[in-house]
N, CA, C and O atoms as a Tinker XYZ file with bonds, in Angstrom:
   252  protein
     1  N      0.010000   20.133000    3.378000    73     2
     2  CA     0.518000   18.941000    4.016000    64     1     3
     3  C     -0.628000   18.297000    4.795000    63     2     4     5
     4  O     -1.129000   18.839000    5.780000    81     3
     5  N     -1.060000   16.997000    4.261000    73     3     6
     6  CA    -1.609000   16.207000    5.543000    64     5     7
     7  C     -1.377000   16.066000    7.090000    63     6     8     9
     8  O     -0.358000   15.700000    7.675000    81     7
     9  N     -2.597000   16.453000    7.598000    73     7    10
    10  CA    -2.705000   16.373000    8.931000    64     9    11
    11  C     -3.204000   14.907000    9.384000    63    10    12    13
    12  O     -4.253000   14.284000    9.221000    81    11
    13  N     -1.637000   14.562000   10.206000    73    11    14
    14  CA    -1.665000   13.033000   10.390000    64    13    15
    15  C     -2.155000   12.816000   11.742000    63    14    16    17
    16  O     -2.006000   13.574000   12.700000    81    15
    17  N     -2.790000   11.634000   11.711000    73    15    18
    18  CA    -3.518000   11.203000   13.125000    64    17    19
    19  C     -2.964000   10.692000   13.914000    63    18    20    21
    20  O     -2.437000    9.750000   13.323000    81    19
    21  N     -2.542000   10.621000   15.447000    73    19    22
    22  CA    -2.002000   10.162000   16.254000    64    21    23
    23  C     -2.035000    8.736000   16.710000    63    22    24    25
    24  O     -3.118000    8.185000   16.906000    81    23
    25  N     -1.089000    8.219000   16.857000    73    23    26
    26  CA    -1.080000    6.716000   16.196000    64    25    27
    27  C     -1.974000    6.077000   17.615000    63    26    28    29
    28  O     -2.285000    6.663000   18.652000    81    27
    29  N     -2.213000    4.751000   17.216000    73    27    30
    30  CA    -3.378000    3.939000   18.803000    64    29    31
    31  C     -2.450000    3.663000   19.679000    63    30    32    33
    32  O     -1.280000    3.332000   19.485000    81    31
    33  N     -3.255000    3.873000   21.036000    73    31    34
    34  CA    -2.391000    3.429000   22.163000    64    33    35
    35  C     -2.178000    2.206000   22.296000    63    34    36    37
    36  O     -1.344000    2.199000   23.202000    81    35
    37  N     -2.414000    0.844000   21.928000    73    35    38
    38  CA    -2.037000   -0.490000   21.596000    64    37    39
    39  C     -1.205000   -0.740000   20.444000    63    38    40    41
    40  O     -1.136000   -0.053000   19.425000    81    39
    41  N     -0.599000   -1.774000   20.714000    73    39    42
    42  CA     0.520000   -2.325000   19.797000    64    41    43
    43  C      0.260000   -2.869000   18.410000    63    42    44    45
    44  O     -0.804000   -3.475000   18.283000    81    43
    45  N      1.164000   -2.744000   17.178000    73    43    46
    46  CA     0.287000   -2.783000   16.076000    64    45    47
    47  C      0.568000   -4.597000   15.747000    63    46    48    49
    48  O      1.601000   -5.152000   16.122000    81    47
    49  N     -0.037000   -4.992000   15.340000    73    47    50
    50  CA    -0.117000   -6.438000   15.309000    64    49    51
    51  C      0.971000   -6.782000   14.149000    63    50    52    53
    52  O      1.648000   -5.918000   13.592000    81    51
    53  N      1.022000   -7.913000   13.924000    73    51    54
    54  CA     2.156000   -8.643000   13.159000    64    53    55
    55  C      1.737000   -8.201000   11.273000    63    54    56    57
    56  O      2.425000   -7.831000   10.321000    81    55
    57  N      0.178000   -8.512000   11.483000    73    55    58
    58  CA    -0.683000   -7.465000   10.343000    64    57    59
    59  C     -0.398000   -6.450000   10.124000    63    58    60    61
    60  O     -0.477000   -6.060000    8.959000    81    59
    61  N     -0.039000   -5.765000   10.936000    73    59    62
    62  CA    -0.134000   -4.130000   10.584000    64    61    63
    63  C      1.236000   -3.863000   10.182000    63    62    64    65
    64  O      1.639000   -3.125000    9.282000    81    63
    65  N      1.942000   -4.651000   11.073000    73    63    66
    66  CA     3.874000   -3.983000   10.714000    64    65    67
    67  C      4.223000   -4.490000    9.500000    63    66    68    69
    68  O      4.741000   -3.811000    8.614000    81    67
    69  N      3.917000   -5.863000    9.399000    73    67    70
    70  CA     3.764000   -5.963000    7.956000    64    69    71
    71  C      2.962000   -5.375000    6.673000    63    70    72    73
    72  O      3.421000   -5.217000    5.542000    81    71
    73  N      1.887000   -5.143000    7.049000    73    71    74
    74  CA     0.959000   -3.987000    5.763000    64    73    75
    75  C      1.895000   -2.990000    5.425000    63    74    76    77
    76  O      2.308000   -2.638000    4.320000    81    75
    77  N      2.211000   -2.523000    6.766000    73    75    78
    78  CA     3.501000   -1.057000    6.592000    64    77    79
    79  C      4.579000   -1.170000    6.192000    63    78    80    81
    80  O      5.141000   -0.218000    5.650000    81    79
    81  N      5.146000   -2.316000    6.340000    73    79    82
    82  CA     6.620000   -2.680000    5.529000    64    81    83
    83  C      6.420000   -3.015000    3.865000    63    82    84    85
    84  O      7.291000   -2.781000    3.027000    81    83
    85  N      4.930000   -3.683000    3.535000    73    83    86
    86  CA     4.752000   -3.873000    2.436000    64    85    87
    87  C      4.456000   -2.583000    1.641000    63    86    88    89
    88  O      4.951000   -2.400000    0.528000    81    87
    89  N      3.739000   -1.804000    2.164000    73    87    90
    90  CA     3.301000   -0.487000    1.746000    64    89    91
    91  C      4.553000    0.525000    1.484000    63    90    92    93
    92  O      4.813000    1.052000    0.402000    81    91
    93  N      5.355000    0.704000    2.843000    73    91    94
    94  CA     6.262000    1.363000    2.374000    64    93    95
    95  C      7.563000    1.166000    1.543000    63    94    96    97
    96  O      8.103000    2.092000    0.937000    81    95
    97  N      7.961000    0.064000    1.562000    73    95    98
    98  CA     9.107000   -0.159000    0.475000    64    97    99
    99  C      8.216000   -0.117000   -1.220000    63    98   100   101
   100  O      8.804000    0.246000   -2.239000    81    99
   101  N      6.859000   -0.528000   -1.206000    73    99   102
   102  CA     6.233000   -0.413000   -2.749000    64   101   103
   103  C      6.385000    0.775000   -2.982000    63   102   104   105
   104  O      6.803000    0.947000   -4.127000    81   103
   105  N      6.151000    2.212000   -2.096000    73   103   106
   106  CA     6.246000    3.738000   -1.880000    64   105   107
   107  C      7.668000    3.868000   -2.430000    63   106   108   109
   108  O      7.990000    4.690000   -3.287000    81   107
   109  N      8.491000    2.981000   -1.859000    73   107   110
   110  CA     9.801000    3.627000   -2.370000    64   109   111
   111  C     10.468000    2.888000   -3.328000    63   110   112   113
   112  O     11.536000    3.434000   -3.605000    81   111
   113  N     10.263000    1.808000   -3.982000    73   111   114
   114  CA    10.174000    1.591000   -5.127000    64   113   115
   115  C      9.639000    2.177000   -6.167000    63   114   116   117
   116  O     10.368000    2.225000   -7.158000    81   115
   117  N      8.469000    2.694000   -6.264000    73   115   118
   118  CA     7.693000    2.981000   -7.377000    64   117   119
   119  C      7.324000    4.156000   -7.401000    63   118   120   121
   120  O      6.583000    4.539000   -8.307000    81   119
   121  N      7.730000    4.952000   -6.466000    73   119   122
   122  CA     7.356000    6.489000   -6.217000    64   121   123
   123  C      6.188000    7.105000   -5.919000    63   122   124   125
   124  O      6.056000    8.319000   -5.766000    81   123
   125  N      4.866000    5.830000   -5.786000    73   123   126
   126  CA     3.585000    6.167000   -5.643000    64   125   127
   127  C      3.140000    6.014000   -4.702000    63   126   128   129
   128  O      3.552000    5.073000   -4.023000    81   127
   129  N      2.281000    6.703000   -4.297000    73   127   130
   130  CA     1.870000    6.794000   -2.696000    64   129   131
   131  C      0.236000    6.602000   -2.378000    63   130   132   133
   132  O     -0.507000    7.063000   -3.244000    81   131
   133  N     -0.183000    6.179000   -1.608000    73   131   134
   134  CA    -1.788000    6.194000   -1.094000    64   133   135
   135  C     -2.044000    7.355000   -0.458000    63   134   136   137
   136  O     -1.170000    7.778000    0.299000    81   135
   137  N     -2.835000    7.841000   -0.563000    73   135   138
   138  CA    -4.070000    9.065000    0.294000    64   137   139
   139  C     -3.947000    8.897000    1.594000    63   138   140   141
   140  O     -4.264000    7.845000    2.149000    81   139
   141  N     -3.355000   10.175000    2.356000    73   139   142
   142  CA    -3.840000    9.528000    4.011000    64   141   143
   143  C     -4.863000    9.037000    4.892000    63   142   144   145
   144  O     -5.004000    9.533000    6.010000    81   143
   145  N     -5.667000    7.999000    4.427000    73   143   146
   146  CA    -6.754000    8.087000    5.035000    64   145   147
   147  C     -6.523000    5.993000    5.406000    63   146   148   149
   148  O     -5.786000    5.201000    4.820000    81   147
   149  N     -7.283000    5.800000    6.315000    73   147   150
   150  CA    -7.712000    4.687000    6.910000    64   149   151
   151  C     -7.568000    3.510000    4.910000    63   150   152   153
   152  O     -7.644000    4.065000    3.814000    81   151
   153  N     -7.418000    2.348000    5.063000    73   151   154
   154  CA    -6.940000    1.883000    4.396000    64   153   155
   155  C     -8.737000    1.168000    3.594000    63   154   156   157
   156  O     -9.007000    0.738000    2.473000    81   155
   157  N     -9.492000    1.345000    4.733000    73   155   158
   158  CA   -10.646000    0.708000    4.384000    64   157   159
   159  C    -11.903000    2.081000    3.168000    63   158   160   161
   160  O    -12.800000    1.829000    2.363000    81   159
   161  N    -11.341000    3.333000    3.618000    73   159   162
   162  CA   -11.634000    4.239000    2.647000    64   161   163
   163  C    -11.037000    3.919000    1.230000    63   162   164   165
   164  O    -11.829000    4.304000    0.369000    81   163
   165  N    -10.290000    3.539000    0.874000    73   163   166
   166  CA    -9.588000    4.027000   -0.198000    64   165   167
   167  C    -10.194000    2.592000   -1.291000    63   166   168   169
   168  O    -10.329000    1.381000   -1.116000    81   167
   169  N    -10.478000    3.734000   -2.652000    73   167   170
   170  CA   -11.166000    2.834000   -3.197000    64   169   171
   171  C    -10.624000    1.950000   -4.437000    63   170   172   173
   172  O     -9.605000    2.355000   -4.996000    81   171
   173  N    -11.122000    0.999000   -4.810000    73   171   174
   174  CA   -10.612000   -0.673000   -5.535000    64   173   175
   175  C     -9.531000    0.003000   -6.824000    63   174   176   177
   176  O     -8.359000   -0.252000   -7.099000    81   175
   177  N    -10.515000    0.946000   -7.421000    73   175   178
   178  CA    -9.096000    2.025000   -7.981000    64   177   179
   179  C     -7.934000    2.430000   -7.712000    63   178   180   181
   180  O     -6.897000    2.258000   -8.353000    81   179
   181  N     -8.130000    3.056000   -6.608000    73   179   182
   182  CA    -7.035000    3.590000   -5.977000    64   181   183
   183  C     -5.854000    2.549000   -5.841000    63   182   184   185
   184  O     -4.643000    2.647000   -6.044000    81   183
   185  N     -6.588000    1.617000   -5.462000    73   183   186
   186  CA    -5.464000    0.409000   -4.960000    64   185   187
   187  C     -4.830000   -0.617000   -5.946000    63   186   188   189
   188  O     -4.070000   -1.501000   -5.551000    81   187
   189  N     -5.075000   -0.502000   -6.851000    73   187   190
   190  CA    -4.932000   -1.340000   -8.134000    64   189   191
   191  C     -4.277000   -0.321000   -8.836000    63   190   192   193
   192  O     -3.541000   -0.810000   -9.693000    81   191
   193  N     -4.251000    1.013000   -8.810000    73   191   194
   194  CA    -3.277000    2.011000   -9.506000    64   193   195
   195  C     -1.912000    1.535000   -8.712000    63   194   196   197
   196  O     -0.911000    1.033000   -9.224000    81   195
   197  N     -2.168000    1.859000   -7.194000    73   195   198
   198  CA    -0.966000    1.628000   -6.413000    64   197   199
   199  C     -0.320000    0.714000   -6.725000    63   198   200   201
   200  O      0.722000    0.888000   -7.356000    81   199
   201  N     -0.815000   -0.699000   -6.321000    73   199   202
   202  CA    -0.120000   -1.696000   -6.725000    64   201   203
   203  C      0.007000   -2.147000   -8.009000    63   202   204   205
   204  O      1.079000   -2.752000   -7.975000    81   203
   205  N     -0.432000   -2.228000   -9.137000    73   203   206
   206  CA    -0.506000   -2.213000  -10.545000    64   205   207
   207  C      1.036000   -2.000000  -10.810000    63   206   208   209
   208  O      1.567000   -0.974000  -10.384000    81   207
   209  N      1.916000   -3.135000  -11.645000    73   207   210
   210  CA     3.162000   -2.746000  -12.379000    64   209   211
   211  C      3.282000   -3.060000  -13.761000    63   210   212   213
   212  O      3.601000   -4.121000  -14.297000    81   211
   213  N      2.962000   -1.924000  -14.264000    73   211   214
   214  CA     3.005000   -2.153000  -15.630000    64   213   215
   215  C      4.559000   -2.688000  -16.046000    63   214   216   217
   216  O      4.653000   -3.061000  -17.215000    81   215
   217  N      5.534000   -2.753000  -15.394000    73   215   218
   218  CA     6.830000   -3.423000  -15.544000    64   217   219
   219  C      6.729000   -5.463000  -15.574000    63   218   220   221
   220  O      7.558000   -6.206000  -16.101000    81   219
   221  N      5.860000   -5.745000  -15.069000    73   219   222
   222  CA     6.132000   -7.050000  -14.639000    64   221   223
   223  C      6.308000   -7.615000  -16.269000    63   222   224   225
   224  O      6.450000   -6.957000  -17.299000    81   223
   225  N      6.250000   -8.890000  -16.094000    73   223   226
   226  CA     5.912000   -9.931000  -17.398000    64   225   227
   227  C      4.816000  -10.443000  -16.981000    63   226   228   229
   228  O      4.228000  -10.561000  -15.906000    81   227
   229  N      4.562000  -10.901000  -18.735000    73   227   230
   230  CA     3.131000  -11.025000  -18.444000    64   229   231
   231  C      2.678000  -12.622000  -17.595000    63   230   232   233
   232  O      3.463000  -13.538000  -17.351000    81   231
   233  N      1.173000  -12.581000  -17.265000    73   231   234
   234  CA     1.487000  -14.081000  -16.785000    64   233   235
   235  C      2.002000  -15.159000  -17.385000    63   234   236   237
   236  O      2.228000  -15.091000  -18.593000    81   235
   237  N      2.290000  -16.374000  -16.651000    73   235   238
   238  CA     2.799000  -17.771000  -17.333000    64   237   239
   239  C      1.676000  -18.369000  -17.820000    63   238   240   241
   240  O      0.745000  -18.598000  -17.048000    81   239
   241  N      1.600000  -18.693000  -19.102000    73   239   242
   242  CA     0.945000  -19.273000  -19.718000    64   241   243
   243  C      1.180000  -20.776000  -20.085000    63   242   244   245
   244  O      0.710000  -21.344000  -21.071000    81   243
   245  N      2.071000  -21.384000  -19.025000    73   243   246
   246  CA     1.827000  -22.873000  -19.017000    64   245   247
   247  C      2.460000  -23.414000  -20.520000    63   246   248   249
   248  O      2.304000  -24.577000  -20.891000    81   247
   249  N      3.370000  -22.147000  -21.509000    73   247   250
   250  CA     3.652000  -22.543000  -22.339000    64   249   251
   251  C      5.459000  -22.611000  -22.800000    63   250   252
   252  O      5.806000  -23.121000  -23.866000    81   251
């Protein structure tokens, strides 16, 4: 089990509660999760697996 870091003593900005609301409902939609680490570690891979839906349609092609 990850050993989680103790959250900052300041308030998380309108940014952050939102990153976390976006992050966690994609988590529970899609069953996939990010690495515990700082968001600026995690690499262009990682994050494009995460968010990546092979479900969507494809783009609009204006046709």
């Amino acid at each position: 089990m990850p050993v989680l870091e103790p959250l900052p003593a300041f308030p998380p900005t309108d940014a952050d509660l939102l990153a976390l609301l976006l992050v966690t409902t994609w988590s529970a939609r899609t069953g996939r999760t990010l690495r515990p680490v700082p968001v600026g570690e995690l690499s262009a891979a990682e994050l494009v697996e995460f968010w990546a839906d092979d479900q969507l349609e494809p783009p609009y092609s204006g046709r």
